[in-house]
Every structure is written in structure tokens, then in C-alpha cells.
VOVO-911457 format. One record per atom (N, C-alpha, C): x, y negated, z negated. Coordinates in steps of 0.05 Angstrom, whole numbers, plus 5000, padded with zeros to 4 digits. Atoms other than C-alpha are relative to their C-alpha. Layout:
N
XYZ/...
//
This chain:
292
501650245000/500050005000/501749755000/498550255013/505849545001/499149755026/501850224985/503748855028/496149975001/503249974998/495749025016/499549754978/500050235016/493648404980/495850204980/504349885017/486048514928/497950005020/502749904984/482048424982/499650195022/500249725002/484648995013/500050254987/500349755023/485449454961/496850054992/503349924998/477549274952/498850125019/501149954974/475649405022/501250315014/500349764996/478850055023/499450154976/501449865023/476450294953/496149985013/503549974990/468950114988/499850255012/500349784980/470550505049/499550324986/499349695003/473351125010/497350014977/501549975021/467451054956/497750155007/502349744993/461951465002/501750275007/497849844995/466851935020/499950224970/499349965025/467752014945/496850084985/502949905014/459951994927/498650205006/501749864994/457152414974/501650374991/497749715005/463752994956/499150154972/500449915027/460952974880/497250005004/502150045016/454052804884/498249845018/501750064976/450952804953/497850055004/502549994998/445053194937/498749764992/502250215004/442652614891/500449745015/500950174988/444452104935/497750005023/501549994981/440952424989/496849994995/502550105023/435152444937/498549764999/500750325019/435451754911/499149885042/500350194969/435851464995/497750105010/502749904986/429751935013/497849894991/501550155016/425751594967/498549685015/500250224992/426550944997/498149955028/501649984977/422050695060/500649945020/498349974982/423850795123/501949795016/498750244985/425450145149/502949964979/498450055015/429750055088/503150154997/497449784986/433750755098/501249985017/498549974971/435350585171/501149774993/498150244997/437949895152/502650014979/498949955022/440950085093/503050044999/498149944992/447650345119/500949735004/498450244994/449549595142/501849884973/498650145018/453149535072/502750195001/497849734997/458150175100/501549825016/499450124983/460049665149/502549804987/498250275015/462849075096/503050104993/496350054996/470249355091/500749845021/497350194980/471648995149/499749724997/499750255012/468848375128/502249944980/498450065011/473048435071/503949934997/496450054991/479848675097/500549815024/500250164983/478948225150/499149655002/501650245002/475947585124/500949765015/499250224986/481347135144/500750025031/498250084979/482047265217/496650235011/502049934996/474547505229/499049945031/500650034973/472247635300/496350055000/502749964997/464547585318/499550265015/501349684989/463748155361/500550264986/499049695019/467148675316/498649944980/502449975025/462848415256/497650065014/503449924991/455948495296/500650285008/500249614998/459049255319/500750054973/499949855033/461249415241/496749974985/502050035010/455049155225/496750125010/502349894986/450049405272/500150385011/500249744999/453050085285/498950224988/500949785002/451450435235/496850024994/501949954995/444850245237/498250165023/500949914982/444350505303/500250264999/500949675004/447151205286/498250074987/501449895014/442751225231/497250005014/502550084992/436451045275/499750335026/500449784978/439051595334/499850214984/499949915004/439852035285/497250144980/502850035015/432451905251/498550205025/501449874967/429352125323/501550224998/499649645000/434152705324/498050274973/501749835033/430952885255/497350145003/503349994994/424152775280/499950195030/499549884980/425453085350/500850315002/497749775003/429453695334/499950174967/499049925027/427753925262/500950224988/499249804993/429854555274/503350064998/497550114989/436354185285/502750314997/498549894974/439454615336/501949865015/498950224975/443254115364/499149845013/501750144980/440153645391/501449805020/498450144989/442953135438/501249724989/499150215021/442852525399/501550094966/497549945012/447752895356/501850055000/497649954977/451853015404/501449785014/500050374986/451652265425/501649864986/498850085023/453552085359/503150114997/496949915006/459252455348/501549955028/498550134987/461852375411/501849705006/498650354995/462251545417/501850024974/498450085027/464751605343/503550225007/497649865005/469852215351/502049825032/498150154976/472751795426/500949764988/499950205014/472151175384/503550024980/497849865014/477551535337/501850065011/498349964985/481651815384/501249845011/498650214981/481951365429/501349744994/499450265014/483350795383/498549745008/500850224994/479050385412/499049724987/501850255007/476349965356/503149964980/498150155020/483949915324/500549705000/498850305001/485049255338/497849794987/502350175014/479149005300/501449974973/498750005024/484049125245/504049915002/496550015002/491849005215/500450145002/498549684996/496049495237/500150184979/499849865027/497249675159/497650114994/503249985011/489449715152/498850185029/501349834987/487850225208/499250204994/501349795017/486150775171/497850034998/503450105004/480350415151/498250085012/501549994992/476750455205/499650284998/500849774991/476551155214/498050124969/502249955028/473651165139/497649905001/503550155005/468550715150/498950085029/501049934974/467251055221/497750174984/501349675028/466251775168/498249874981/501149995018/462451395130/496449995016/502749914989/456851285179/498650145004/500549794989/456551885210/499550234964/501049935030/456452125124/496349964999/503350075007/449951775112/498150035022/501449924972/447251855181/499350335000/500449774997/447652615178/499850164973/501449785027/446452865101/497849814993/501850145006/442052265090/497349965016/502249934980/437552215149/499250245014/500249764996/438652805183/499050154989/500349815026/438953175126/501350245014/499249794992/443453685158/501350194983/499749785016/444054385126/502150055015/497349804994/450554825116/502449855000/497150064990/455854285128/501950074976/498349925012/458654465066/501449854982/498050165000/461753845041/499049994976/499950085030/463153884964/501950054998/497750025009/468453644928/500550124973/498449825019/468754034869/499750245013/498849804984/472154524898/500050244982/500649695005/471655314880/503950134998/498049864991/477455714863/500650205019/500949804977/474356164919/501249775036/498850164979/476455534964/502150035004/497350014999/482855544944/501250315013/499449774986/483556324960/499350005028/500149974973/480356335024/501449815015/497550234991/484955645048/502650074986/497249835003/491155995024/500050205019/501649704982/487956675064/501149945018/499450134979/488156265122/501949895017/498550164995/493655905120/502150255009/498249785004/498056545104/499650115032/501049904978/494556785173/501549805024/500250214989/495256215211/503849955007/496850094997/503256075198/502450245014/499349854988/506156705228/499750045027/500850124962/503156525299/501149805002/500250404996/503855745293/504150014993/497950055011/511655835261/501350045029/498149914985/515256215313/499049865031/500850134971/511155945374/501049724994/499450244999/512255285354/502849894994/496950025009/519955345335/500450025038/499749934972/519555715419/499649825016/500450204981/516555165451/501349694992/498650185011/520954685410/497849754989/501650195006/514754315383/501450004971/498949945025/517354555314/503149904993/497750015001/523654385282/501049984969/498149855034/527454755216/501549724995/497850125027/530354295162/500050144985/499949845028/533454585108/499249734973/500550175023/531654205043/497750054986/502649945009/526254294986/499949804984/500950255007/522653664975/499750004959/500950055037/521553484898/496250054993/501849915004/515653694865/497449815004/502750244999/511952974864/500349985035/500150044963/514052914941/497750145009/501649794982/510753574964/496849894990/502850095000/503753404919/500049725011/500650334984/503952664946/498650035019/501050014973/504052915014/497050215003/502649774994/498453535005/497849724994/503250195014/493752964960/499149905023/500850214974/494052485025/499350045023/501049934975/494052915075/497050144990/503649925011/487153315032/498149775010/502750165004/483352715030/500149815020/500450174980/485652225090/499250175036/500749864968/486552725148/498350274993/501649814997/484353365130/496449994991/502450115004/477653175100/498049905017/501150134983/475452755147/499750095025/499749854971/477853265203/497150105004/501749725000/474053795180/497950014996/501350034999/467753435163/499149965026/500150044979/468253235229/499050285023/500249834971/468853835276/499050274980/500949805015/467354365228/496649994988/503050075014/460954085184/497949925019/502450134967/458453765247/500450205022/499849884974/460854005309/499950464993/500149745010/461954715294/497550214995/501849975020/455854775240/497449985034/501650004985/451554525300/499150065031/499749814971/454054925362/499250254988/500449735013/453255545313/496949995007/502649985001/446255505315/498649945039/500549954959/446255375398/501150285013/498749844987/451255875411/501250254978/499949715010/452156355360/502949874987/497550035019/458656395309/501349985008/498049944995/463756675341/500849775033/499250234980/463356165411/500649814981/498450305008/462855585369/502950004991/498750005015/468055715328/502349885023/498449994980/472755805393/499749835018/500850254981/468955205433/502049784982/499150245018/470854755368/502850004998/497049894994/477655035361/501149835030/499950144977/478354755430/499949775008/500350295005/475654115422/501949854978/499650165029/479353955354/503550075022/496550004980/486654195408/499749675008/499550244985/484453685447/499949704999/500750255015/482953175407/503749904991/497150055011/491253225394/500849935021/497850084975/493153075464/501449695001/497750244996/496252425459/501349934972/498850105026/499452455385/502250095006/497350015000/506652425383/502050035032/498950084970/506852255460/499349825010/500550274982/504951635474/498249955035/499950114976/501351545539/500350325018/500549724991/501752315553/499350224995/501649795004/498352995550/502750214986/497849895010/502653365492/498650244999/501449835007/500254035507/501350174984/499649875019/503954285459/499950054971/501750185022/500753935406/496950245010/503049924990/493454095440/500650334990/499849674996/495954885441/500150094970/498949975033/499054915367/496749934983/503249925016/492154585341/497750125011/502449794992/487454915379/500450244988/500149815015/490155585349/499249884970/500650035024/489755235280/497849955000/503049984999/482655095299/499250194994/501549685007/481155765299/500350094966/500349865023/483355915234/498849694982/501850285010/480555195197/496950104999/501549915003/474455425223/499150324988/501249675011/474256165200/500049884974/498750225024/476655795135/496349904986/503050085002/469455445137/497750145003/502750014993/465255825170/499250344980/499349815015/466956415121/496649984978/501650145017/462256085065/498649694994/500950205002/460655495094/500749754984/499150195017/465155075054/502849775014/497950284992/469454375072/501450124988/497449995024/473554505012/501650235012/498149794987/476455205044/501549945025/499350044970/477754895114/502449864988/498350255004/480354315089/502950024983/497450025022/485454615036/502650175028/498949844979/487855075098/501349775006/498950344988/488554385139/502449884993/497750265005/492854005092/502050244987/498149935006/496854635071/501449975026/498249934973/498254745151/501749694999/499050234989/500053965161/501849874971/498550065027/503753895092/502850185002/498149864994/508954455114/501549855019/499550044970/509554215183/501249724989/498950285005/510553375155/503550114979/497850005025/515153685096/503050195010/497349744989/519854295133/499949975032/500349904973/517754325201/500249755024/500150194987/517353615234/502849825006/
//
């Protein structure tokens, strides 16, 4: 956080605070918001929006406040009609819509520059946070799984996984030179530093992503075992331009697409975030700490 002045440190304590409510104690929010009347639920979300007012105040653009501000009203509105349309929810297309602009949005970086370089992160929190309240709140979508007190049954099956997972991913990725051996064993606060950050900034957020959603809602189009291997696929390719600038690293795309596969068995095992996600940030906690 060095250089983050208080009104960043507020504006990402907002962001990460649904993240944080719905992990402990999403049934009763989803409770307490159902309650409310409908006009008020669909607008309601425009306070998911205010990190960027805040980390942003002094150098505030009008068009990026009317999209932070109006977006997630709009997922939450397409995602009202999917509710109503689809309650069956099978997939419907306006959840498919959703996640799409949001997961290209991410990738692609397109809305980074609404922010400081230091403060990019953000967005992708307060992206997750829409698509949060949009899909356990309105939706109301079953199975994704997403609780944060975590199971010691999580922790076995994301160990399971991992153990699985690293005997493919090691030696292929040493072969195609994506990989690369250091010797050294980090200090004990190093290694948890990096698992805590990578748990809760990337893996978390992954795995709600393509797992709780994407995954959770191809299963029910296409049966277990496709999605799993569709999503797996999608979550590769979602890697093609990291640590290449400007080009297709398929050896990135290749490496996580197999880790797709196991992430999702990970999840789709018992239907739990917490299992995917501990897999996730053991795989990318090795790889940052020995392997990169």
C-alpha cells in the first residue's frame, strides 16, 4: 500500500467489504435485500459503485462515474429478467451477457484507466462486486458455493488437487520453459503473505468467477463433465496475454487450462469456492515463490 493516502485505503476497504459480507454471511444478506422493493433492490447496488468516487475524487472523469454508477444497476436489472425469464436458471442468456462484458472488461483492461496505476486492482473488486449482488441477490443463484468459513474438508480436497495437478503442470512447464527452478526457501511470513494475497485477491475472485458462475451454469446446460472442460478452456484463455504483452502466450493459455481442470474438479466435487480456491492459490503461490 505504499503511497495509498486514507481515501484510498477507504475506497478499497468498501470495495473488498461485499466480497467479505457475502463470504460470512450472504444468506442473510440475501435475506435482508429480498425484503426490500423492487425498485429499491435494482437501484440499490449504485453504492458498489462509490470506490471510485472515492479513490478517484481528485481527478474524477464524468463518463467513468455515470459507468461505475450505472453499471451495476444495469447488471442487476438484466439479471432481474434472467430471474424472471429463466427460473429454472439453466443458463440463460442474460447471464451469459453479464459475465461476458464483465469477464472482457477484466481481461481486457478496458476500464483500467479510470484508475491509478497503484489502484487497479480495484476495479476488478468492484467489477466482483456487482456481478456478487447481481447473482446471489437477485438471481438468487444456487450451488455457487461461495463461503468463507472454510471446511477442513476444503482444505483436504484443495491440497487433493493440488498434489494432482503439480506432477503434470511441473515437468511440462519446466519442458516448454514456461517454468523456471530457483533454489531458495522463502521465510515463513513470505510464503503466508503470498498464499493470504494470492487466496483472497486472485484466486477468489477467479474462482467465483468461472467456477460459481460459469461452470455452476453450463453444468446445468451441458452436463458436469463438458462444463468442467468447456470452463477449463475458457479460464486458459482468459491467460493469453499475461506475461506477454501484446501476444498470444500459449503457454500460459495451455498450463492454465490444465489447471482449470483440476480448480474445477476442486469445486465441482462439493460445490465449494473455498476448495477451488485453496487449490488456486496453492498452484499460483508455488509457481510466484519457486517456479517463476
Amino acid at each position: 500500500m505504499h503511497g495509498w493516502t486514507v481515501s484510498t485505503i477507504i475506497a478499497f476497504a468498501w470495495a473488498l467489504a461485499p466480497l467479505l459480507a457475502f463470504g460470512f454471511a450472504g444468506s442473510w444478506i440475501c435475506e435482508v435485500c429480498n425484503r426490500l422493493p423492487v425498485a429499491l433492490r435494482l437501484t440499490f447496488p449504485v453504492v458498489l459503485g462509490i470506490p471510485y468516487i472515492i479513490a478517484c475524487a481528485s481527478n474524477l472523469h464524468a463518463s467513468w462515474l455515470v459507468l461505475y454508477l450505472l453499471l451495476p444497476i444495469v447488471v442487476a436489472a438484466l439479471l432481474w429478467s434472467a430471474a424472471r425469464g429463466n427460473p429454472q436458471q439453466n443458463g440463460d442468456w442474460r447471464d451469459f451477457l453479464v459475465l461476458l462484458i464483465l469477464g472482457l472488461a477484466v481481461d481486457l483492461r478496458w476500464f483500467d484507466s479510470a484508475w491509478p496505476r497503484q489502484l487497479r486492482m480495484l476495479n476488478k473488486l468492484v467489477l466482483l462486486d456487482f456481478c456478487l449482488y447481481g447473482f446471489l441477490v437477485i438471481r438468487q443463484l444456487t450451488n455457487v458455493g461461495f463461503d468463507l468459513k472454510l471446511r477442513v474438508r476444503d482444505l483436504v480436497i484443495g491440497l487433493r488437487e493440488t498434489l494432482f495437478y503439480a506432477p503434470i503442470a511441473v515437468p511440462l512447464g519446466l519442458a516448454l520453459g514456461f517454468l523456471h527452478g530457483h533454489a531458495g526457501l522463502p521465510s515463513a511470513g513470505r510464503a503466508a503473505g503470498v498464499f493470504c494475497f494470492t487466496f483472497f485477491f486472485i484466486a477468489l475472485p477467479e474462482e467465483i468467477y468461472f467456477r460459481g458462475w460459469i461452470q455452476n451454469l453450463l453444468s446445468r446446460r451441458i452436463g458436469r463433465d463438458a462444463s468442467l472442460l468447456i470452463t477449463a478452456a475458457i479460464f486458459g484463455l482468459s491467460h493469453f496475454n499475461r506475461r506477454a504483452a501484446g501476444h498470444f502466450n500459449w503457454r500460459y493459455v495451455l498450463l492454465a487450462a490444465i489447471a482449470g481442470i483440476f480448480y474445477g474438479r476442486a469445486w465441482q466435487q462439493e460445490n465449494r469456492i473455498g476448495a477451488s480456491a485453496i487449490t488456486h492459490a496453492c498452484v499460483d503461490s508455488i509457481w510466484v515463490l519457486w517456479l517463476r
